[in-house]
C-alpha positions in Angstrom: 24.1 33.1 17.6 26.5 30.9 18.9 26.7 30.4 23.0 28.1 28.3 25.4 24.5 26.6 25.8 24.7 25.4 22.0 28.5 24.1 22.5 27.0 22.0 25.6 23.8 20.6 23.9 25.8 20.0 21.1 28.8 18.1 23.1 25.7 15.5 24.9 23.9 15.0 21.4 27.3 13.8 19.8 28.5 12.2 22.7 25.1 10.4 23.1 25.4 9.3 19.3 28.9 7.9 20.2 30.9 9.9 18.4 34.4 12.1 19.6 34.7 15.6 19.5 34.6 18.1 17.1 37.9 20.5 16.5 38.1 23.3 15.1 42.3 23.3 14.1 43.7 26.7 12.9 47.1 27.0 11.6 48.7 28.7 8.2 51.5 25.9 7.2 49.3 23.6 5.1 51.6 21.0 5.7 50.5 21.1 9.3 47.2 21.8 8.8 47.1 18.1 6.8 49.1 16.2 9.2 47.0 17.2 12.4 43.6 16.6 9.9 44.6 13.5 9.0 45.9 12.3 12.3 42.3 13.3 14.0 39.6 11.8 11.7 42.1 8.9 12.1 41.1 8.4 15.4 37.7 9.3 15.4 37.1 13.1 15.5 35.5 15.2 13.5 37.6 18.2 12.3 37.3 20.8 10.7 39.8 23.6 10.0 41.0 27.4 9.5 44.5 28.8 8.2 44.5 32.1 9.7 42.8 33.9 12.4 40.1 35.6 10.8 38.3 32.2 9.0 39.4 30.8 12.5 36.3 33.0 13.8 34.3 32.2 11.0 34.4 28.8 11.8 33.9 29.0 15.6 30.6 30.7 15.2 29.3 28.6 12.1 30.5 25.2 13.4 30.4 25.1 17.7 33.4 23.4 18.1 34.2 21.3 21.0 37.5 21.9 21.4 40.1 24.5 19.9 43.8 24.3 18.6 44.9 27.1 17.9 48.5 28.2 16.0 50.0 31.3 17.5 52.1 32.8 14.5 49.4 33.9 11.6 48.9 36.3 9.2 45.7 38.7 9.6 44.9 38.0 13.4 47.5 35.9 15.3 46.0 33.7 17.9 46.5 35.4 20.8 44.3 37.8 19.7 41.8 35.3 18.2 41.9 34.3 22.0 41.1 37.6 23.0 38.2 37.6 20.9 37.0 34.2 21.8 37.0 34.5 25.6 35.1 37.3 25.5 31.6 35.1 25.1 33.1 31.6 25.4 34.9 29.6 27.9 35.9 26.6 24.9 38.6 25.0 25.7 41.8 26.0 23.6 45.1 24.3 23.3 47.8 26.4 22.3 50.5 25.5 19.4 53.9 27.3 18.7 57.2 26.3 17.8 59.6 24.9 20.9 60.7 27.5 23.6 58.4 30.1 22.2 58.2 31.0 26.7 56.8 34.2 26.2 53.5 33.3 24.1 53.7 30.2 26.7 52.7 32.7 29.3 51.0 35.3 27.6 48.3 32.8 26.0 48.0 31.0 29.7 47.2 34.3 31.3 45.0 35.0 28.6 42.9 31.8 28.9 44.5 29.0 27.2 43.7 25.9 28.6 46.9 24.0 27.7 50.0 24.7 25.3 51.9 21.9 23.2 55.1 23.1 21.8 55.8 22.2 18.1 57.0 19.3 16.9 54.9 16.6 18.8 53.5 13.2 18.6 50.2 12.5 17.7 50.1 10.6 20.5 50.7 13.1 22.4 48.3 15.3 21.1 45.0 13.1 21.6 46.5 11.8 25.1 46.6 16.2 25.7 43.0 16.9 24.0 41.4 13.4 26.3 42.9 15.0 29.5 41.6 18.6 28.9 38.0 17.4 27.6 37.9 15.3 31.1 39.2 18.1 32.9 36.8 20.9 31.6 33.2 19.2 30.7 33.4 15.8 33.4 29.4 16.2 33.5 28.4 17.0 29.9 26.1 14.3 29.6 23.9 15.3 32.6 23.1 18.7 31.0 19.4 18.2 31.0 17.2 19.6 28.3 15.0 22.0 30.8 15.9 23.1 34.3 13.2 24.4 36.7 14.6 26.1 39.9 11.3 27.7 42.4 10.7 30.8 40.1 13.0 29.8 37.0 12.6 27.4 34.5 15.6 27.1 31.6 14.5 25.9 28.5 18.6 24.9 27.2 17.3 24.0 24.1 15.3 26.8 23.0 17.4 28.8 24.9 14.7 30.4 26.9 13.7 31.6 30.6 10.4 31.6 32.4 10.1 33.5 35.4 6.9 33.1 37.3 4.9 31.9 34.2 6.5 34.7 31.7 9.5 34.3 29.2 11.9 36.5 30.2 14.5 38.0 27.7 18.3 37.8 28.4 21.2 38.9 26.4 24.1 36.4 25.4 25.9 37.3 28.4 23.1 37.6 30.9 22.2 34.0 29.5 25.2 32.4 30.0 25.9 34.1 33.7 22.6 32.5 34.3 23.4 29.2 32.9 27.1 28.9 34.9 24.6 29.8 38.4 21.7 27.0 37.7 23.6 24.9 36.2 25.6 25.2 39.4 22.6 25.7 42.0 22.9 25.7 45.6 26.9 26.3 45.5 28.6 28.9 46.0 29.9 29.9 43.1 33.2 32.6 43.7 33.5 35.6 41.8 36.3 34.5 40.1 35.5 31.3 38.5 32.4 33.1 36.8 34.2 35.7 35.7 36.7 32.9 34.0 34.0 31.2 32.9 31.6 33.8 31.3 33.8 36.5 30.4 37.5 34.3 30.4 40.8 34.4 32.4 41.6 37.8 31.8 38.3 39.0 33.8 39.3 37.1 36.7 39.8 39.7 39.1 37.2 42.1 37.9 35.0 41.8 40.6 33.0 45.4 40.2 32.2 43.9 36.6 30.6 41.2 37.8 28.3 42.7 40.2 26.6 44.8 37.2 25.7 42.4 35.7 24.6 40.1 38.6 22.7 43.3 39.4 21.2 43.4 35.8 19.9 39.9 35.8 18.6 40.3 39.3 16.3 43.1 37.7 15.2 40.8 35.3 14.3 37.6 37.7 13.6 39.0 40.9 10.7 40.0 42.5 12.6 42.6 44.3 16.0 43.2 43.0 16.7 45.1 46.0 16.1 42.3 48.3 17.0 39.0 46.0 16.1 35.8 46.8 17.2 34.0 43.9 20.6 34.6 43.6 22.3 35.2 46.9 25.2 37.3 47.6 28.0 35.5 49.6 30.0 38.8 50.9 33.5 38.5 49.7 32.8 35.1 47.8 30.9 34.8 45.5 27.1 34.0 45.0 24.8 31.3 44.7 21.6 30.5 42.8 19.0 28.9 45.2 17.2 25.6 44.2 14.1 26.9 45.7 12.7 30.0 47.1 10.9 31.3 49.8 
């Protein structure tokens, strides 16, 4: 099942074996489809495509993209709803593409989680100079994901995608997983409510605070000696919360 702990072991493996990203690019002109494909491998990445929202999804589970561009005008699911879909498990980066002046998908696709929009026609220059920035911007420590992270109680096996609490494997559900991950992988800081929300669940969760703390309160019955009284992930009142290194 694709999660965002496969998209990040995947990222360090190909990064580690020298090679660019992988994108996934979705759009329903073939003559698009073929200029952006051939533009890409030119300069190094691997791509692999989609011509209409539904195969889009296909391909983003079967492949684990890197990064996303995404066509908004398609037939049989348009892009803002294969956005939708997409940010409900997956915090991916996405670029947006739609013809010039297009504001109001602009804005709609921004608020929805896009990460950055490029209005049609544009450079390929311009393109790779776009998917460089973002890729800095959104994974500037992918190479220090380690393989296994032990925390006092915890111990996070990334690439077997298991947790060990206290000596026993532990089960988690996708999201409970990657809620987990965003927290260790982010131990001792105070993580706020809404950048995991944006993260896990995607922009549009941002200010769903009550959300959240179900399912903080779910994991804390899976990992805590005493949900009640936690002392592995910390409540900071009216912040956020914080996953402690070690504890008492």
């Amino acid at each position: 099942m694709f999660n965002l702990n496969t998209i990040i072991i995947n990222m360090v493996n190909r990064k580690q074996n020298n090679k660019k990203y992988r994108i996934l690019v979705v759009d329903d002109e073939r003559r698009i489809l073929n200029f952006l494909t051939s533009n890409l491998r030119a300069q190094g990445y691997e791509v692999i495509t989609a011509s209409d929202g539904l195969e889009a999804l296909e391909q983003f589970h079967a492949c684990n993209p890197d990064l996303i561009l995404l066509d908004i005008l398609m037939p049989k699911m348009n892009g803002l709803d294969v956005l939708k879909e997409i940010r409900g498990f997956s915090n991916i980066p996405i670029i947006f593409l739609s013809a010039k002046g297009n504001e109001r998908d602009k804005i709609s696709g921004l608020d929805m989680g896009a990460d950055d929009y490029i209005s049609k026609p544009f450079s390929p220059d311009e393109l790779v100079s776009r998917i460089e920035a973002l890729m800095r911007r959104v994974r500037p420590n992918e190479a220090k994901i380690p393989e296994e992270l032990s925390l006092g109680d915890i111990t996070m096996d990334f690439k077997a995608h298991k947790v060990i609490v206290r000596g026993k494997t532990i089960y988690l559900t996708r999201l409970e997983w990657l809620l987990l991950s965003e927290l260790a992988l982010n131990a001792d800081h105070l993580m706020s409510y809404q950048e995991l929300l944006i993260r896990v669940w995607g922009a549009e969760y941002r200010d769903d605070i009550q959300f959240l703390r179900t399912w903080i309160s779910r994991l804390r019955s899976k990992i805590e000696k005493k949900p009640y009284d936690p002392r592995i992930i910390l409540t900071v009142t009216k912040m956020g919360y914080i996953l402690k290194k070690s504890q008492p």
